[in-house]
MARROKE-82649 format. One record per residue (C-alpha): residue in three letters; x, y, z. Coordinates in pm, 1 decimal. Layout:
<lumvexs>
<r=ALA; c1=X; c2=Y; c3=Z>
...
</lumvexs>
This chain:
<lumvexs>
<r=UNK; c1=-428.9; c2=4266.0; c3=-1088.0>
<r=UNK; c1=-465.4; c2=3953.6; c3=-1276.1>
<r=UNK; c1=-658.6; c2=3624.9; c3=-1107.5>
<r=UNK; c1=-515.3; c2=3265.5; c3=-1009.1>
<r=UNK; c1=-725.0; c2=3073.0; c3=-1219.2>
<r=UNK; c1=-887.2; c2=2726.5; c3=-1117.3>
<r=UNK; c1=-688.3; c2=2407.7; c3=-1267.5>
<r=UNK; c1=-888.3; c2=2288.8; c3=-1524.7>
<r=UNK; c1=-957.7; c2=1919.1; c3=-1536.3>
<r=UNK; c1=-781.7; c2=1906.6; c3=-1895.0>
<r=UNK; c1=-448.9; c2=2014.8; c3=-1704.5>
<r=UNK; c1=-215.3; c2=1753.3; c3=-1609.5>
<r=UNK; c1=-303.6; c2=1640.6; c3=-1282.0>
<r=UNK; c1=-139.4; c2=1340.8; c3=-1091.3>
<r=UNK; c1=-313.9; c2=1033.5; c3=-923.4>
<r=UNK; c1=-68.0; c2=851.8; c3=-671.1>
<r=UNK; c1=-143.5; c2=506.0; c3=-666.0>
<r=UNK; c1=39.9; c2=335.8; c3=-317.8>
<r=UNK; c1=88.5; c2=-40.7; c3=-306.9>
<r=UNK; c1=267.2; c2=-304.5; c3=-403.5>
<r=UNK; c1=476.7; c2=-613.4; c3=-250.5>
<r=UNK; c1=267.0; c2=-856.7; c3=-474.6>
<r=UNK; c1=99.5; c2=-874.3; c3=-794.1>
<r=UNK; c1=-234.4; c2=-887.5; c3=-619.9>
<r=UNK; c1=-181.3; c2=-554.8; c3=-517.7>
<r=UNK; c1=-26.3; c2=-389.4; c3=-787.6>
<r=UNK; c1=-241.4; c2=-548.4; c3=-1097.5>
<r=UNK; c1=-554.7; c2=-393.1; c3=-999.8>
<r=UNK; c1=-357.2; c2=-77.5; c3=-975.4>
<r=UNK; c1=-208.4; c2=-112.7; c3=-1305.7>
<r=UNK; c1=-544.8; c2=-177.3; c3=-1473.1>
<r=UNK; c1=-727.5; c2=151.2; c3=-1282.8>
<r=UNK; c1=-432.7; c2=343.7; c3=-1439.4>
<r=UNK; c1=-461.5; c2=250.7; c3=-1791.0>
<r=UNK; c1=-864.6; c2=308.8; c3=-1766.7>
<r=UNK; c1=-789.0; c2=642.8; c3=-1629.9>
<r=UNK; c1=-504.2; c2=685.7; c3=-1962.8>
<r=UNK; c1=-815.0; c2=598.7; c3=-2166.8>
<r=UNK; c1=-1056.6; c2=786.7; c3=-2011.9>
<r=UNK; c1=-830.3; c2=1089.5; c3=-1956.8>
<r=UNK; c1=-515.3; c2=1089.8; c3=-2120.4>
<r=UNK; c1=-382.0; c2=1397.6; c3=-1989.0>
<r=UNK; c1=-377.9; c2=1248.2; c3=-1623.0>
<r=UNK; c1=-51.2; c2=1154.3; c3=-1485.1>
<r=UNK; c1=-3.1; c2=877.7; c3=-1244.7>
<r=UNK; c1=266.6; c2=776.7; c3=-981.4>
<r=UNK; c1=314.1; c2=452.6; c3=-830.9>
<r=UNK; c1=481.2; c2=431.3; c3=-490.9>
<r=UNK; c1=549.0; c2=72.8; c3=-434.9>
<r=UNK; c1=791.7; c2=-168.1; c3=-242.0>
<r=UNK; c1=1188.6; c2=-230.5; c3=-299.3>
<r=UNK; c1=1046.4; c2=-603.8; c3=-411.5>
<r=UNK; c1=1152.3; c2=-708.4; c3=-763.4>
<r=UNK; c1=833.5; c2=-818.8; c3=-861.0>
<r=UNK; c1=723.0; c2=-437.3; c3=-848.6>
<r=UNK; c1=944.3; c2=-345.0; c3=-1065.4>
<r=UNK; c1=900.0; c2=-596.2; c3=-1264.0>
<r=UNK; c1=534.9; c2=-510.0; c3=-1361.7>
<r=UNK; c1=533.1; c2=-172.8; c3=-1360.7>
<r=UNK; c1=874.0; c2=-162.2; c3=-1587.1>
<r=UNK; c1=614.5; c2=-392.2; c3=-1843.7>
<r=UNK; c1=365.5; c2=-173.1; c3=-1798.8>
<r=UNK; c1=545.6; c2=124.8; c3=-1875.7>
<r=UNK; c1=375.8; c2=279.9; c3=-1569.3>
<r=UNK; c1=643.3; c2=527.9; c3=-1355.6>
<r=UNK; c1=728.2; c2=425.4; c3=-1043.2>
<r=UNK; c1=897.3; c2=557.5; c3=-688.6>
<r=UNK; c1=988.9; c2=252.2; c3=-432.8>
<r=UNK; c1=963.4; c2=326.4; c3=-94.2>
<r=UNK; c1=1176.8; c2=169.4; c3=191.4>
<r=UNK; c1=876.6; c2=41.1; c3=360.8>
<r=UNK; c1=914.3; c2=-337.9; c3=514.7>
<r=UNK; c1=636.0; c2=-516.5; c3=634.8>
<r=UNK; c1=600.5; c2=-563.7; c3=1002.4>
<r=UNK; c1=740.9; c2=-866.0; c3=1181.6>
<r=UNK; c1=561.0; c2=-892.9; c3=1552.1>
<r=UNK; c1=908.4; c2=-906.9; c3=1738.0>
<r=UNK; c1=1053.7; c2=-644.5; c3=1917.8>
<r=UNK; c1=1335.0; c2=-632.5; c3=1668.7>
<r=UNK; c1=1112.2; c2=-676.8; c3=1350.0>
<r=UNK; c1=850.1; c2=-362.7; c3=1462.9>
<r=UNK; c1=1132.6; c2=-146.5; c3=1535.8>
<r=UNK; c1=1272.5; c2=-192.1; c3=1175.9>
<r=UNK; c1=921.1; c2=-141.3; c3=1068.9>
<r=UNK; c1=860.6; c2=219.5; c3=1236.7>
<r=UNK; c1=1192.2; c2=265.5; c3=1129.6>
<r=UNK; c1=1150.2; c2=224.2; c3=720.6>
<r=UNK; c1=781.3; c2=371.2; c3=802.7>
<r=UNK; c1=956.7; c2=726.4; c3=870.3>
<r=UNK; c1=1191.7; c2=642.1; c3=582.6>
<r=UNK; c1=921.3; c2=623.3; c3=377.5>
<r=UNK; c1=718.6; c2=904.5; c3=533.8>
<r=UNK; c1=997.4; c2=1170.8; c3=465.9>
<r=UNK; c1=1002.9; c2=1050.4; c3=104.1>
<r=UNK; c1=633.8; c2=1072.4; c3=63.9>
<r=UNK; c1=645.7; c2=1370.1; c3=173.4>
<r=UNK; c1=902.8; c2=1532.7; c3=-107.8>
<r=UNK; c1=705.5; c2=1322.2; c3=-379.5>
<r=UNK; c1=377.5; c2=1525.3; c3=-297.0>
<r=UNK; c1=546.1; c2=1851.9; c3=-229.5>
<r=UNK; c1=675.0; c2=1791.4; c3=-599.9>
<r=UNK; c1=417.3; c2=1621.1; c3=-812.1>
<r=UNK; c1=90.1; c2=1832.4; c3=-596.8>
<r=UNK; c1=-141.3; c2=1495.2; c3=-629.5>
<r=UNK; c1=-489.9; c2=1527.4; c3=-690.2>
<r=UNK; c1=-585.2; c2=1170.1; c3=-549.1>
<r=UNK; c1=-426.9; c2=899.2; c3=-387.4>
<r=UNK; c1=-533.2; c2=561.0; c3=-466.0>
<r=UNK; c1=-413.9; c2=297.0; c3=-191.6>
<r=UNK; c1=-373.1; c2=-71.1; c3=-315.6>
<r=UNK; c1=-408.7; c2=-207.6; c3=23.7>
<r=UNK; c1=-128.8; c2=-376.2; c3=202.8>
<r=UNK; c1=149.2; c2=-187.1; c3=450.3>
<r=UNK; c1=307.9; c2=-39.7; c3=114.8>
<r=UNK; c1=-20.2; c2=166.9; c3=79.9>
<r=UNK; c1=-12.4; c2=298.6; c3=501.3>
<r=UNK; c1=172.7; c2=637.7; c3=420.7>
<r=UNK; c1=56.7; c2=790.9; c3=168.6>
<r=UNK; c1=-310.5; c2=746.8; c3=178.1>
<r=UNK; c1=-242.8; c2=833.2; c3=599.5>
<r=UNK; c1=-60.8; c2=1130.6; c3=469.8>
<r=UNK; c1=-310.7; c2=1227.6; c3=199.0>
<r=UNK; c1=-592.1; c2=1195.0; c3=506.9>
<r=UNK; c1=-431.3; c2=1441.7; c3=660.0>
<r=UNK; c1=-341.9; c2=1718.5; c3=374.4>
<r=UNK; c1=-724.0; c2=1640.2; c3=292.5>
<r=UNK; c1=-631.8; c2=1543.4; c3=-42.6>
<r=UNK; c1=-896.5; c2=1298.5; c3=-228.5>
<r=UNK; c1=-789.0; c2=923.5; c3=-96.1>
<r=UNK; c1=-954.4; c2=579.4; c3=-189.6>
<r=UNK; c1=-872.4; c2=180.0; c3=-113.8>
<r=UNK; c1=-890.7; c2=-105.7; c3=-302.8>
<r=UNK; c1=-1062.5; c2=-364.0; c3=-130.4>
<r=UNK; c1=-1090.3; c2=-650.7; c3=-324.0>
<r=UNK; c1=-1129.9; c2=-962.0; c3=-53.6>
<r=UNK; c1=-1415.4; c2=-1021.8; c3=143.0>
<r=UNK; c1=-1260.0; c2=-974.5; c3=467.0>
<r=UNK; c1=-1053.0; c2=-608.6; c3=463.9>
<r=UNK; c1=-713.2; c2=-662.2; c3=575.2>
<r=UNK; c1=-536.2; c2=-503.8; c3=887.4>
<r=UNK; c1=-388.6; c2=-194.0; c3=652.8>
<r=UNK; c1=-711.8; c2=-96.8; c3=529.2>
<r=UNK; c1=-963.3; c2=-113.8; c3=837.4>
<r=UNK; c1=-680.5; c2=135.2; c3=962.0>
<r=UNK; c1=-669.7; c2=341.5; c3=674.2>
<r=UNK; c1=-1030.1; c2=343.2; c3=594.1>
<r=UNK; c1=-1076.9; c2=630.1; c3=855.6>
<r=UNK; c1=-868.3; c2=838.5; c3=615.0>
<r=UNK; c1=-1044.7; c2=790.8; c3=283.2>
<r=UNK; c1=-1390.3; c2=898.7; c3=130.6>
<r=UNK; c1=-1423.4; c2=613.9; c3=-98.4>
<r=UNK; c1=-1299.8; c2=204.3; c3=-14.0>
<r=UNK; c1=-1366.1; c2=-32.3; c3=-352.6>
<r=UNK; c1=-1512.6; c2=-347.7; c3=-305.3>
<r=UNK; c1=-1550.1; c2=-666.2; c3=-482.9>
<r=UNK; c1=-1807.9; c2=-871.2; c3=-283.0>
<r=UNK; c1=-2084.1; c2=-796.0; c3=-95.8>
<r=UNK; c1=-2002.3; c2=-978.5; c3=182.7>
<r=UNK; c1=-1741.2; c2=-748.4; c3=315.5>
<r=UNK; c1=-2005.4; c2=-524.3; c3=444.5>
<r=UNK; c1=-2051.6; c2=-776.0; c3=737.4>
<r=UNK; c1=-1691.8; c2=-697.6; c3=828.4>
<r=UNK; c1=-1672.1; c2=-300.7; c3=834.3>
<r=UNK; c1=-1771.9; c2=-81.8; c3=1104.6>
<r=UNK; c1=-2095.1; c2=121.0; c3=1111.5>
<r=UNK; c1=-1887.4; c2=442.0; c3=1093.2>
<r=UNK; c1=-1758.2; c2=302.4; c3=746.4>
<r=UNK; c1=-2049.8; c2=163.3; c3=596.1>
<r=UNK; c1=-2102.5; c2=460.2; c3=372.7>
<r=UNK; c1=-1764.7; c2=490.8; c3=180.7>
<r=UNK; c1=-1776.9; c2=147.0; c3=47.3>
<r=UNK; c1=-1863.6; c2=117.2; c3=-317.7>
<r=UNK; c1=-1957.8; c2=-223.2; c3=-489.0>
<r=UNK; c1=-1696.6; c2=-177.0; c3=-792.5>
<r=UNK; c1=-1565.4; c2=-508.8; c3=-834.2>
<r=UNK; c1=-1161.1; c2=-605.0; c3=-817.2>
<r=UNK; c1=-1020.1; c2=-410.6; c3=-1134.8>
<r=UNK; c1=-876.0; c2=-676.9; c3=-1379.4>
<r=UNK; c1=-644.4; c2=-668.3; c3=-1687.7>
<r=UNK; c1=-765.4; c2=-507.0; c3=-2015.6>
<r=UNK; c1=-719.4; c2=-836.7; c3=-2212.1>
<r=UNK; c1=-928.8; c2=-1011.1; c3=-2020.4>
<r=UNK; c1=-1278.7; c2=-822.8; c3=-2110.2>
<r=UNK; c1=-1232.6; c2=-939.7; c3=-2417.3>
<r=UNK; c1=-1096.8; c2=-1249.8; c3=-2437.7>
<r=UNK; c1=-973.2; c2=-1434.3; c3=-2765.3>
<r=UNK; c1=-1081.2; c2=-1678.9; c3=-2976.1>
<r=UNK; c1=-1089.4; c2=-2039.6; c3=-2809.2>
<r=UNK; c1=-941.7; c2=-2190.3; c3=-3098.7>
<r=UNK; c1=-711.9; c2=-1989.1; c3=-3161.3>
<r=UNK; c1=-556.6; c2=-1916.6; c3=-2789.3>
<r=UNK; c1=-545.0; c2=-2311.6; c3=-2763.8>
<r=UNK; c1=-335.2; c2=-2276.2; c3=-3104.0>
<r=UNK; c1=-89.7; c2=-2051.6; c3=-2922.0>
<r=UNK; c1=-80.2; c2=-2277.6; c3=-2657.3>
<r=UNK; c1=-19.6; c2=-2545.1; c3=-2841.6>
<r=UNK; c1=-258.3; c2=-2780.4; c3=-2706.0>
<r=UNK; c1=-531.7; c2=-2978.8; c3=-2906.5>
<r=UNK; c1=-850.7; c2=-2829.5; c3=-3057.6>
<r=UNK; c1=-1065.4; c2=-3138.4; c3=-2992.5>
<r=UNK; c1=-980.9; c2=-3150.9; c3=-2666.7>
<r=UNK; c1=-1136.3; c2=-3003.0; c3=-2347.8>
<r=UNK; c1=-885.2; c2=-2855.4; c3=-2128.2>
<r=UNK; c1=-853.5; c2=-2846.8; c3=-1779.2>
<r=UNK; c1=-639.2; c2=-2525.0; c3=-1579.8>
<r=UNK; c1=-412.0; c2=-2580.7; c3=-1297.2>
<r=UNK; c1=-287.0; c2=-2250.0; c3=-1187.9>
<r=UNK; c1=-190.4; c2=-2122.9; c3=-848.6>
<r=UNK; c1=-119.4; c2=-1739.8; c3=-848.4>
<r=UNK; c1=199.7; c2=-1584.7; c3=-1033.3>
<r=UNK; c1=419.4; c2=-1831.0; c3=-847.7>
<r=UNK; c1=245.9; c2=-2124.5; c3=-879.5>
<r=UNK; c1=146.2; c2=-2343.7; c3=-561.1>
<r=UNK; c1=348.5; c2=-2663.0; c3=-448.5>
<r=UNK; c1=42.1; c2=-2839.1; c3=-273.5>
<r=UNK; c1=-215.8; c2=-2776.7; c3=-541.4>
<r=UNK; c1=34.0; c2=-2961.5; c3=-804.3>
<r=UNK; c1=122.9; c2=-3190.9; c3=-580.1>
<r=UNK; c1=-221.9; c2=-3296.6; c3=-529.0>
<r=UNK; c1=-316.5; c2=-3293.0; c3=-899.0>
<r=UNK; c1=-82.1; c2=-3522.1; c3=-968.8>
<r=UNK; c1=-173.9; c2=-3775.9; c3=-711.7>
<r=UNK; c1=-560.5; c2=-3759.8; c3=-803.3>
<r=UNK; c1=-486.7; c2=-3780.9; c3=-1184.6>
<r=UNK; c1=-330.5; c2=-4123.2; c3=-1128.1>
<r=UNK; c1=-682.0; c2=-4281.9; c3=-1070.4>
<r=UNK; c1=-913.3; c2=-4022.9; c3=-1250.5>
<r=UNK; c1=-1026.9; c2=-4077.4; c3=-1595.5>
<r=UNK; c1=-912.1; c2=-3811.6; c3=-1797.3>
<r=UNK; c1=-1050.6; c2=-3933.2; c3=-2137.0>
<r=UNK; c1=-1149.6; c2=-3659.6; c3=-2392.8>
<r=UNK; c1=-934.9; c2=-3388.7; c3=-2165.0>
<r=UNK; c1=-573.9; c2=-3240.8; c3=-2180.8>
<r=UNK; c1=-397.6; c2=-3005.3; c3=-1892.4>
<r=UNK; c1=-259.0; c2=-2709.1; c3=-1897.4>
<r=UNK; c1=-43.3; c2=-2637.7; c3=-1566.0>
<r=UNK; c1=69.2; c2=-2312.4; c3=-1483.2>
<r=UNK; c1=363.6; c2=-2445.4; c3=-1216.8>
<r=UNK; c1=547.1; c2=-2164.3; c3=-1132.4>
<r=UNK; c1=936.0; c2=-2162.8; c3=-1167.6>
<r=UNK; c1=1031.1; c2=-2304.0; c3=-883.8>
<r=UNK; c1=840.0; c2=-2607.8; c3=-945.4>
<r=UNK; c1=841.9; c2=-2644.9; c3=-1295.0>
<r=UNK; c1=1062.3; c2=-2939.2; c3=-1376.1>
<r=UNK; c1=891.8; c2=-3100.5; c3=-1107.3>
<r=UNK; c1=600.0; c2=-3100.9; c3=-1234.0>
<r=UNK; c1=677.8; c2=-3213.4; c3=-1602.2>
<r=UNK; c1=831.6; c2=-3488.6; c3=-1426.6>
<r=UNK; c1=531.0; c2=-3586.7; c3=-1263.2>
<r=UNK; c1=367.5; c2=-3557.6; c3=-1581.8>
<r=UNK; c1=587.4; c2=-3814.6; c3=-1769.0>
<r=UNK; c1=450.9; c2=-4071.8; c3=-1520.4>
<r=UNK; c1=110.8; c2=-3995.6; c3=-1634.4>
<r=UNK; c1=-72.2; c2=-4127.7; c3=-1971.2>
<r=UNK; c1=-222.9; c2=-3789.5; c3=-1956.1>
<r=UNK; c1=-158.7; c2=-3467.0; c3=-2230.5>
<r=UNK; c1=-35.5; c2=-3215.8; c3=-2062.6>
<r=UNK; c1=121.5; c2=-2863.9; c3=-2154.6>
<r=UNK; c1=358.9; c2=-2748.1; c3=-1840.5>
<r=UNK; c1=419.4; c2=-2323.3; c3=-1802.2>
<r=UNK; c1=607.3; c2=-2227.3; c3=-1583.2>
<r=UNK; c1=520.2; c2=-1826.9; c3=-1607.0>
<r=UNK; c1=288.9; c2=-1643.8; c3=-1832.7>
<r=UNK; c1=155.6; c2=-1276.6; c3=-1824.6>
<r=UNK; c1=-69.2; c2=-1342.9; c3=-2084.5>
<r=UNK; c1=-361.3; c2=-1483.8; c3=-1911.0>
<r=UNK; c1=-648.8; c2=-1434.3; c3=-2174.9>
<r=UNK; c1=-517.1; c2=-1718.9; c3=-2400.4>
<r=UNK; c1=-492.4; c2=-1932.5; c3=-2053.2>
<r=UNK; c1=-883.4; c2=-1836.7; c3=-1968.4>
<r=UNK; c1=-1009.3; c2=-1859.8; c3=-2329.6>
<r=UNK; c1=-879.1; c2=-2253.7; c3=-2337.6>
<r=UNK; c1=-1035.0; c2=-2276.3; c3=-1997.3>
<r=UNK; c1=-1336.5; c2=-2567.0; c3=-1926.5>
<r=UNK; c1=-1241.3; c2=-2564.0; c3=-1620.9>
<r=UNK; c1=-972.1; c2=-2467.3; c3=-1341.5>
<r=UNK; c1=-825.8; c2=-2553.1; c3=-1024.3>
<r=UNK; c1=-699.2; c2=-2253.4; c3=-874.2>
<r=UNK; c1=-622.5; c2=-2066.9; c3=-522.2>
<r=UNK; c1=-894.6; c2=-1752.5; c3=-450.4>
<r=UNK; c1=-690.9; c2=-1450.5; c3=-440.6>
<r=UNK; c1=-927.5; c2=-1190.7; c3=-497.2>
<r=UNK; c1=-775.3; c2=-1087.8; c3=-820.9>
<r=UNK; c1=-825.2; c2=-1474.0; c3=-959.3>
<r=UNK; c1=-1195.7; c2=-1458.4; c3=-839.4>
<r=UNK; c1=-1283.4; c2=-1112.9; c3=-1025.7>
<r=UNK; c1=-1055.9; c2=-1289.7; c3=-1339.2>
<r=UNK; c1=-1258.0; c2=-1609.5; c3=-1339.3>
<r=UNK; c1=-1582.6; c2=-1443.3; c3=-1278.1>
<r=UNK; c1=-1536.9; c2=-1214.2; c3=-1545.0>
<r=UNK; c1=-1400.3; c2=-1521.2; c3=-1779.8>
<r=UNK; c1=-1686.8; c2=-1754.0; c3=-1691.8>
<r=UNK; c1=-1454.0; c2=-2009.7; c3=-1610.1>
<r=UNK; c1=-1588.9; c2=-2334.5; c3=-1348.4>
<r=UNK; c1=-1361.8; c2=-2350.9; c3=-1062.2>
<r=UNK; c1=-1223.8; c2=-2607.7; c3=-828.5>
<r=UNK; c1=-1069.2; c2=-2301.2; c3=-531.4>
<r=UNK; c1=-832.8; c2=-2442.5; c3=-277.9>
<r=UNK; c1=-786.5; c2=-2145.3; c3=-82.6>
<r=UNK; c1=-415.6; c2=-2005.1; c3=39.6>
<r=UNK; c1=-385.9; c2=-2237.2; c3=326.5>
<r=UNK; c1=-102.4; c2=-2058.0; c3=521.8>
<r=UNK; c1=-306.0; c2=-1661.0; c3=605.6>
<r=UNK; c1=-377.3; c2=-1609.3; c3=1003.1>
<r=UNK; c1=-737.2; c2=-1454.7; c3=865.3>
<r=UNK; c1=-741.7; c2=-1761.8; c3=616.0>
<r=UNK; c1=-933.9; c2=-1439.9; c3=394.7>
<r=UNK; c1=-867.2; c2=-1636.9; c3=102.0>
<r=UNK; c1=-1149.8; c2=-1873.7; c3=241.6>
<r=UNK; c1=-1389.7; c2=-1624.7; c3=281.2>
<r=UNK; c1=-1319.1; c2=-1532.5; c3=-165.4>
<r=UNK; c1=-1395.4; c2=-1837.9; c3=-216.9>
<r=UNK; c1=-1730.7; c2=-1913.8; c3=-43.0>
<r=UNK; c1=-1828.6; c2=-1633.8; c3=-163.5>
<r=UNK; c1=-1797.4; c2=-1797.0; c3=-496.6>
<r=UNK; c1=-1922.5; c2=-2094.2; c3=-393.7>
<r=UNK; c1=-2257.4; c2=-1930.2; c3=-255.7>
<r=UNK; c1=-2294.4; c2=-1784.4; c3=-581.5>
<r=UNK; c1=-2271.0; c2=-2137.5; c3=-753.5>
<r=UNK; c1=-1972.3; c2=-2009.1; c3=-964.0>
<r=UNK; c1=-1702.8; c2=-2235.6; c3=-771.7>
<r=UNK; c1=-1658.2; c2=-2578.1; c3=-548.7>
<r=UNK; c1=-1433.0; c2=-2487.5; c3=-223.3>
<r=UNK; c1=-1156.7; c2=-2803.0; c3=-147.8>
<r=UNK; c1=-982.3; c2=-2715.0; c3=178.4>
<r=UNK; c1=-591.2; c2=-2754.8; c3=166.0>
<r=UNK; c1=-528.0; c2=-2951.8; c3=389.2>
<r=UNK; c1=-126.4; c2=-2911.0; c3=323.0>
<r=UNK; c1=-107.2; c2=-3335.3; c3=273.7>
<r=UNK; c1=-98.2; c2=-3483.3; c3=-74.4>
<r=UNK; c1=-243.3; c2=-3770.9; c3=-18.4>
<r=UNK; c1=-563.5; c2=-3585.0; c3=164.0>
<r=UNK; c1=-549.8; c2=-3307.6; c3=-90.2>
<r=UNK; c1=-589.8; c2=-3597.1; c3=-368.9>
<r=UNK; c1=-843.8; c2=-3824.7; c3=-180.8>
<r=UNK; c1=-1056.5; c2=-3492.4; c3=-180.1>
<r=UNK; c1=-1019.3; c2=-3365.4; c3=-492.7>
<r=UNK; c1=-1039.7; c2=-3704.9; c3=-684.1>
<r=UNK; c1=-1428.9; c2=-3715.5; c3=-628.6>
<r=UNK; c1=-1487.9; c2=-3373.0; c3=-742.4>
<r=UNK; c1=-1270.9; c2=-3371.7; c3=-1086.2>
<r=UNK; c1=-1488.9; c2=-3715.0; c3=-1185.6>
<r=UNK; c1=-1795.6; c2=-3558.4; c3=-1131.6>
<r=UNK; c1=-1731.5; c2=-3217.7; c3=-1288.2>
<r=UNK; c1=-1481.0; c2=-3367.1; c3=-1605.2>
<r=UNK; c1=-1794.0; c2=-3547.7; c3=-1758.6>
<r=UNK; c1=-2071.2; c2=-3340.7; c3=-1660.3>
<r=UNK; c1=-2078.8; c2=-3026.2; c3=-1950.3>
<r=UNK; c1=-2397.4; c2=-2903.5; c3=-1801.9>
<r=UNK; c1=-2305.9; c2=-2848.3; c3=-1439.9>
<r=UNK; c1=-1990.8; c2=-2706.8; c3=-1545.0>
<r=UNK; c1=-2182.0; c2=-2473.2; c3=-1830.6>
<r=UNK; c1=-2424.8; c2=-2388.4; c3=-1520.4>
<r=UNK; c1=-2073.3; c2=-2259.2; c3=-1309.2>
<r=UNK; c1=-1981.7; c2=-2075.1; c3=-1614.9>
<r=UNK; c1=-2322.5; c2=-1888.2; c3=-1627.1>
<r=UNK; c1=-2336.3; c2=-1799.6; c3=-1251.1>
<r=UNK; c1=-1959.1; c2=-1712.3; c3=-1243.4>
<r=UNK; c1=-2063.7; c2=-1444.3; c3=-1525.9>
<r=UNK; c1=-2407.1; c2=-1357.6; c3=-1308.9>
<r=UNK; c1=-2128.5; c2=-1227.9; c3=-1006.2>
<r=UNK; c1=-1898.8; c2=-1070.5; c3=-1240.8>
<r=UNK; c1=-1776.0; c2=-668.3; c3=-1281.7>
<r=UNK; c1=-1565.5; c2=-668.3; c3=-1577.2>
<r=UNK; c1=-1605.6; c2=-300.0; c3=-1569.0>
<r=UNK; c1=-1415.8; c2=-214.9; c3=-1210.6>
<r=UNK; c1=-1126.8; c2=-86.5; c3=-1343.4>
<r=UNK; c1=-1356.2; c2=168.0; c3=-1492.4>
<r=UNK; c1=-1540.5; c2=226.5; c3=-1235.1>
<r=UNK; c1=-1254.4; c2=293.5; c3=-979.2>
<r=UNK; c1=-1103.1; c2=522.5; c3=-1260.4>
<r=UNK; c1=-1412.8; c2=768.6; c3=-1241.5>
<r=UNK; c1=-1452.0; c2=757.4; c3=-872.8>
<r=UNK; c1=-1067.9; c2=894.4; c3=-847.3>
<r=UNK; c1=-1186.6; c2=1146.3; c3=-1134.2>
<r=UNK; c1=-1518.0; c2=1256.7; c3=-997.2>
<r=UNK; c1=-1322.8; c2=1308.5; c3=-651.8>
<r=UNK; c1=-1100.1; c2=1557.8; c3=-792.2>
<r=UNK; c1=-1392.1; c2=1757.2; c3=-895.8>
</lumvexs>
């Protein structure tokens, strides 16, 4: 009679990674998966994400397979919970054929209501699960789901203040995983080159997240009216929606400026970088960190758990950032942030002592990290 053997680890073995809806959820995802290509190329993973076009959209340029579930997120009406529990046993039934067929060896949630059935299901079939955790405070999804993993990623510190006692013990201080390219960032010179923006220069970054943010722009502009901007140039990362808005605001300006409405090359963006004005998504706080970039944050006004907030005083405690409240008016937004760009525009050492205790805070190495917690838990 001849023996079952063991798997071996060199065998191809599949990770699932659940998630998606936005990039914050699926980037760090994206970046655990190519560590875990580099670290073990024989792995295979799976993505089970939303039916949102963004998904697909940055898996497809990842080259990273994909399976999207009919999950929709909740909407607290009767009629928008009963379409809910209705795509959540959609989406169970297909989870359940894509581990009867691919036999995962871990499940990696992403956090979010995307992530809610597999890493449930994988709870139950005792298969390895961890979460990404990447804000301070954990969302609704994963203080559910944490009951049903042995390992929950963190970023800060500070979310340990906001997780049971039962908990405590799976959390791991890995950072928030971040792109490749951004480790090891280019040349300053030459990314401003790309850009085409001047070398003698200093450049300030407005950003916003992938789609840009209507009130930070909006409040740019204003302040930049009546701030002295000599020896600087911007580079504005609008969005698409806004983008010819913003050029046209620009026009009225005696101020160089460089308009974008989209990039997915953010290393050339964070090498020009002396300093930004930014939201704190918790995937822009582990990028700027690990860049060593000075921030202005004006957190994501619009969250119930305003958890965007909580990013970035923790940035803030850490001397890496200034916090400016949005207060959702462009006139407020400008009177506030007008003081704050003429103090930090012509004052290299505070910004250079930002830079240095962004870096201080900073886990380049998460995506690494998260990649050999899934591995070790398949041991």
């Amino acid at each position: 009679m001849i023996e079952e053997e063991e798997p071996a680890m060199d065998q191809a073995r599949t990770i699932i990674f659940a998630g998606g809806g936005t990039g914050g959820h699926l980037y760090p995802g994206v970046s655990v998966a190519q560590a875990l290509r580099e670290k073990q190329p024989q792995i295979k993973v799976l993505f089970l994400c939303t039916q949102r076009e963004i998904d697909s959209v940055i898996l497809k340029a990842a080259d990273l397979p994909f399976i999207a579930q009919p999950i929709i997120p909740p909407v607290r009406t009767i009629g928008g919970l009963l379409k809910f529990w209705e795509s959540w046993r959609l989406t169970k039934d297909l989870v359940k054929h894509v581990f009867r067929d691919h036999q995962p060896a871990a499940v990696l949630g992403l956090g979010g209501y995307a992530a809610g059935v597999a890493v449930k299901l994988a709870g139950q079939k005792k298969i390895p699960a961890a979460l990404v955790n990447p804000d301070v405070l954990p969302g609704k999804a994963n203080q559910y789901l944490m009951r049903y993993v042995q390992a929950v990623c963190c970023q800060f510190e500070q979310t340990r203040q906001h997780v049971s006692s039962s908990q405590q013990s799976k959390l791991h201080m890995t950072g928030c995983p971040i792109r490749a390219s951004l480790r090891n960032l280019p040349g300053r010179e030459q990314a401003l080159d790309r850009l085409e923006l001047s070398r003698r220069l200093n450049t300030l970054v407005v950003a916003g997240g992938s789609q840009g943010a209507q009130t930070i722009s909006q409040a740019v502009l204003q302040a930049l009216k009546e701030v002295r901007m000599q020896g600087w140039q911007v580079l504005h990362l609008s969005g698409r929606d806004h983008a010819e808005e913003v050029r046209a605001g620009y026009r009225e300006l005696d101020v160089p400026a460089r308009v974008i409405d989209f990039t997915p090359d953010m290393a050339d963006i964070y090498a020009a970088a002396d300093l930004m004005i930014n939201r704190s998504g918790a995937s822009g706080c582990a990028e700027i960190t690990a860049c060593g970039v000075p921030a202005i944050l004006m957190p994501y006004p619009f969250h119930k758990d305003m958890h965007q907030r909580a990013n970035a005083r923790a940035l803030a405690e850490a001397g890496a950032a200034i916090v400016l409240d949005d207060a959702r008016d462009r006139r407020a937004n400008a009177a506030a942030l007008k003081p704050l760009l003429e103090s930090l525009l012509h004052d290299a050492d505070r910004r250079q002592q930002m830079a240095d205790h962004a870096r201080r805070i900073a886990k380049p190495e998460a995506a690494q990290q998260v990649a050999q917690l899934l591995i070790d838990m398949m041991k």
